[in-house]
C-alpha positions in Angstrom: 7.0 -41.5 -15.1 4.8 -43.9 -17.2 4.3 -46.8 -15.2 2.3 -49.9 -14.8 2.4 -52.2 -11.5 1.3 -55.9 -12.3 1.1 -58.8 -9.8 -1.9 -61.3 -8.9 -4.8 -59.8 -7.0 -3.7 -59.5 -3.2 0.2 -59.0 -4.0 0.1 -55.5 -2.3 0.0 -53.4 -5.6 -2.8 -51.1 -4.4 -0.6 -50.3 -1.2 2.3 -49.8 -2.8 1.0 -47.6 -5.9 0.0 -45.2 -3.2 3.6 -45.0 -1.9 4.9 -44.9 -5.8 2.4 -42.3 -7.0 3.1 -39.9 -4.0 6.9 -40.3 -4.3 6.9 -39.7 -8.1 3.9 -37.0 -7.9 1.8 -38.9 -10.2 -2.2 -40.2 -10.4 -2.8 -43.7 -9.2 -4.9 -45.2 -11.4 -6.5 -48.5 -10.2 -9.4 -50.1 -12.2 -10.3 -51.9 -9.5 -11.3 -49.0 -7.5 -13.0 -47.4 -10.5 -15.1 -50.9 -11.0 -15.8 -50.7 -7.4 -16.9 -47.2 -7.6 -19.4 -47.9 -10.2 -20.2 -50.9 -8.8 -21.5 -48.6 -5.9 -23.2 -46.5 -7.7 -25.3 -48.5 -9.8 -24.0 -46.9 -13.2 -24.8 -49.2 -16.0 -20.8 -49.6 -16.1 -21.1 -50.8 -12.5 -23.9 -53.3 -13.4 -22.5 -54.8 -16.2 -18.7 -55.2 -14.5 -20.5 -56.8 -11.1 -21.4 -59.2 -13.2 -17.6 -60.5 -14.2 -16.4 -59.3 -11.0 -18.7 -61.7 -8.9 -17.6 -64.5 -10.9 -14.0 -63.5 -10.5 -13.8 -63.1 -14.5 -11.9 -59.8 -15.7 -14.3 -57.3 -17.0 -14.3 -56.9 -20.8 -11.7 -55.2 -23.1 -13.9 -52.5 -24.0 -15.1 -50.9 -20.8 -12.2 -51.3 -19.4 -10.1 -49.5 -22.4 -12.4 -46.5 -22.6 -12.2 -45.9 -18.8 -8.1 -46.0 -18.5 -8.3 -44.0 -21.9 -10.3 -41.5 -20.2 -8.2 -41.5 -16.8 -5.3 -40.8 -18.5 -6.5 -38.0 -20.5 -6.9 -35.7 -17.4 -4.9 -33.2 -16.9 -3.1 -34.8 -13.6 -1.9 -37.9 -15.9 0.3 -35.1 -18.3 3.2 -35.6 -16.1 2.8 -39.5 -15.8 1.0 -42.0 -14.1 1.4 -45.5 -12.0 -1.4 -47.8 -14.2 -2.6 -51.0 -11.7 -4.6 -53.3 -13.0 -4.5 -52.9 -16.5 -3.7 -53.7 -18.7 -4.4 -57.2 -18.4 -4.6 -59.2 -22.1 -2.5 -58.8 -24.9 -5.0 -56.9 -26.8 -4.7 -54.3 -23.9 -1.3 -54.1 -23.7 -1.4 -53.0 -27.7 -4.3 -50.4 -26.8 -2.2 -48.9 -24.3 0.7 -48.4 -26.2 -1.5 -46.6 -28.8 -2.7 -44.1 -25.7 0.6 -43.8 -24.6 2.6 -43.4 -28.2 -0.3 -40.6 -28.6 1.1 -38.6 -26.0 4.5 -38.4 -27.4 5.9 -40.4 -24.5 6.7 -44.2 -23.8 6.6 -46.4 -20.9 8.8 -46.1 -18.6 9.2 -49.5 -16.3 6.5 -52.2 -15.2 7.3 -53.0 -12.0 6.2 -56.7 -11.1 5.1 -57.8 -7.4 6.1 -61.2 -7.2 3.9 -63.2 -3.7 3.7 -66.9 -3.1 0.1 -68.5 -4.2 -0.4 -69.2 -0.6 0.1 -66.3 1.1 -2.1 -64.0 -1.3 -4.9 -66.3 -0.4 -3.9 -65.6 3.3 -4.0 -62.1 2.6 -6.9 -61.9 0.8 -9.3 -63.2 3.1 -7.8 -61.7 5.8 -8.7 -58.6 3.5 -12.0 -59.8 3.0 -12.7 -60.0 6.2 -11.7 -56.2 7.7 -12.7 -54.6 4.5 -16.4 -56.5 4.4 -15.8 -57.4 0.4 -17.9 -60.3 -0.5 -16.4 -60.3 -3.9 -13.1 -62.1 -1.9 -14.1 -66.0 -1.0 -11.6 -68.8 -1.1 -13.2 -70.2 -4.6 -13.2 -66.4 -6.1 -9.8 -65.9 -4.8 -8.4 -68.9 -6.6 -10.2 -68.5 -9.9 -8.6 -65.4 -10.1 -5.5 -66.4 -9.4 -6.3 -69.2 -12.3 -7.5 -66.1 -14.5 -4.4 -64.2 -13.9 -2.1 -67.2 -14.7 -3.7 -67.6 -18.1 -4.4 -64.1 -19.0 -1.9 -61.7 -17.5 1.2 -63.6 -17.1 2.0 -63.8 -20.8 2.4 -60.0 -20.6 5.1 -60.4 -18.2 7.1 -62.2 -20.7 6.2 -58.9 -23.2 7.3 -56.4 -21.1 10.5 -59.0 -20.2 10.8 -58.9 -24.2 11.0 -55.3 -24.3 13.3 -54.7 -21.6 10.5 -52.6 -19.7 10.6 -55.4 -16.4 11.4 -55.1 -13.1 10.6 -57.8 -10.7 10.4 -57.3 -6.6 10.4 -59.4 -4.2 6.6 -58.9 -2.6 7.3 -60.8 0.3 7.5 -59.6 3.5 7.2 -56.0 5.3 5.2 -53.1 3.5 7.8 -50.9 4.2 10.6 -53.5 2.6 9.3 -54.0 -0.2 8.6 -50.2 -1.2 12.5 -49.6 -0.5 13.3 -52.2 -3.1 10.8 -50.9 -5.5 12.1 -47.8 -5.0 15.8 -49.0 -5.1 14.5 -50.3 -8.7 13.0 -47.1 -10.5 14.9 -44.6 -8.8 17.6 -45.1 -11.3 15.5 -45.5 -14.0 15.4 -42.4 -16.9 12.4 -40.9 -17.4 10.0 -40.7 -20.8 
C-alpha cells in the first residue's frame, strides 16, 4: 500500500500512521520526526528547517523533496509506505507522483483526518506540555493551522479530483477512529 495521511497538525496522524503502518507492514514515514531529528542533531538540514519550523512556516520544497525521495528509496519502502506530512503544496504533490510513477506503482488512498479547529488547539498544547515542545504555543499553533488552510487544503480537493480520498471522522477515541480508518482501506485494492 502507497499511502499518504493528511490532516492539520494535531489531528492525530502521527498516532494513527503507527497503527496503519504496523497493520499494513509498511515504513511510517513522518517528516516531522525527520525535521525533528535533524533539528536535534544540529545537521545543517536541522539548522536551516528550525528556522521555518519556529516560525510555524513549512520548510521549503527542496529539503523536504530530497529527504521523502530518499526515505522512500530504502529497501523497507519496496512494499509501500504510509507518507505523513508531505506532501504539502501542489508542486509536491507533482514531485511525488514522479517518485512514485518511478516505481512502477501508484497511489493507493489518502486517507484524510478531519478535527474541529478547536480541539487541535486543545490537543496541541496539551501535547506541548507532556512532550516539552516549545515549537507548540497558542500563536504557532494557529499560524499553522492558517498555513495549512492556504497551503495544503487545495490538495485535498486534488486527491478528491482523482478519486484517491478518503475522509474520517478524527473526532473522538484513538481506538475509534483507527476502526473507521481501517473500515476505509481495508477494502481498498492494492497498487
Amino acid at each position: 500500500m502507497r499511502l499518504i495521511i493528511m490532516g492539520p497538525p494535531g489531528a492525530g496522524k502521527g498516532t494513527q500512521a503507527k497503527f496503519i503502518a504496523d497493520h499494513f507492514g509498511i515504513p511510517a514515514v513522518s517528516t516531522g520526526d525527520i525535521f525533528r531529528a535533524n533539528v536535534s542533531q544540529g545537521t545543517p538540514l536541522g539548522v536551516e528547517a528550525k528556522r521555518f519550523m519556529d516560525a510555524g512556516e513549512y520548510v521549503p520544497d527542496e529539503v523536504t523533496n530530497l529527504m521523502v525521495r530518499n526515505r522512500i528509496d530504502e529497501p523497507d519502502a519496496e512494499p509501500g509506505f504510509l507518507l505523513d506530512g508531505y506532501p504539502r503544496t501542489l508542486a509536491q504533490v507533482e514531485e511525488l507522483d514522479g517518485m512514485i510513477k518511478f516505481t512502477g506503482h501508484a497511489l493507493d488512498a489518502v486517507v484524510v483526518l478531519t478535527v474541529d479547529q478547536d480541539e487541535i488547539v486543545s490537543r496541541l498544547l496539551q501535547r506541548a506540555q507532556v512532550e516539552g515542545r516549545a515549537d507548540d504555543t497558542e500563536e504557532v499553533i494557529r499560524r499553522r493551522q492558517v498555513v495549512y488552510a492556504e497551503q495544503t487544503e487545495p490538495l485535498i480537493e486534488v486527491y478528491r479530483e482523482r478519486g484517491l480520498l478518503v475522509e474520517i471522522d478524527g473526532m473522538g477515541e484513538v481506538d475509534d477512529v483507527t476502526k473507521r480508518i481501517f473500515e476505509a482501506l481495508d477494502v481498498l485494492p492494492e497498487s
